[in-house]
N, C-alpha and C positions, 0 to 999 in steps of 0.2 A: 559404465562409468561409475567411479564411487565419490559420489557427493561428499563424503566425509572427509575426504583430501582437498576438496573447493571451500570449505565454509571453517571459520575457527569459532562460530557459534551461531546457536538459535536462536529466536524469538518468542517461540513457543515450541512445544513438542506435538510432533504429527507423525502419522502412520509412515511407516517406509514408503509405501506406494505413492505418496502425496508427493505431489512434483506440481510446481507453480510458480510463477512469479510474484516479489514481493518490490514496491516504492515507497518512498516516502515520501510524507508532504514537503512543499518548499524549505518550511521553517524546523521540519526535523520534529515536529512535538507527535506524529502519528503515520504508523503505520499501515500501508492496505496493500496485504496479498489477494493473492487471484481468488480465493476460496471466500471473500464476500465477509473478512472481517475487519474492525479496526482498529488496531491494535497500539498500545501507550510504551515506543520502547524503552523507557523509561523502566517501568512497571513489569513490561515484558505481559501484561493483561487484556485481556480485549475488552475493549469498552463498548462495543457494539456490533452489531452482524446487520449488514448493508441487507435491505428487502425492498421490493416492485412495489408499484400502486394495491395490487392485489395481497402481499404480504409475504410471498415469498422469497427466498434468500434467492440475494444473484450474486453470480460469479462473473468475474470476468477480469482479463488481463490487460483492459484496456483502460487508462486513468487519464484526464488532464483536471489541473486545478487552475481556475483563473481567478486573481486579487483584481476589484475593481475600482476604480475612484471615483467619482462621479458622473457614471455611464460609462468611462472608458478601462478595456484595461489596461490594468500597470508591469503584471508578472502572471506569467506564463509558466506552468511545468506539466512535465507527461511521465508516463512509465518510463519514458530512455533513460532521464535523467535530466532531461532539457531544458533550460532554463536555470538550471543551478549555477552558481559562481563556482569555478575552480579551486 
């Protein structure tokens, strides 16, 4: 399959071989693909590389973000796109 017919643009530049998934937060201000960065699409920059207790970079395809209000949550989202409005 040629990627280049699915996407009309990047976020950043990566090796051909790099295949992964990419979400965004609820609110649209930041990006996190699978490879453990975060990225401002704005800027199109990374502002940071996600690391463990221990210090190293983690990867991974699996994201929920939850908004809380005084102990409870209010807004939910995940890598599907869940919780997004239409």
């Amino acid at each position: 399959m040629d990627d280049r017919l699915r996407f009309d643009h990047r976020l950043v530049s990566a090796p051909d071989s790099t295949r992964g998934w990419v979400t965004f937060s609820l609110d649209g201000k930041f990006a996190y693909p699978s490879t453990g960065e975060v990225i401002d699409p704005k800027t199109k920059k990374i502002i940071v590389v996600l690391k463990d207790e221990k210090g190293r970079e983690v990867h991974s395809e699996k994201v929920i973000e939850i908004h809380w209000k005084d102990g409870v949550p209010v807004r939910v989202g995940d890598q599907f796109g869940l919780g997004r409005a239409p």
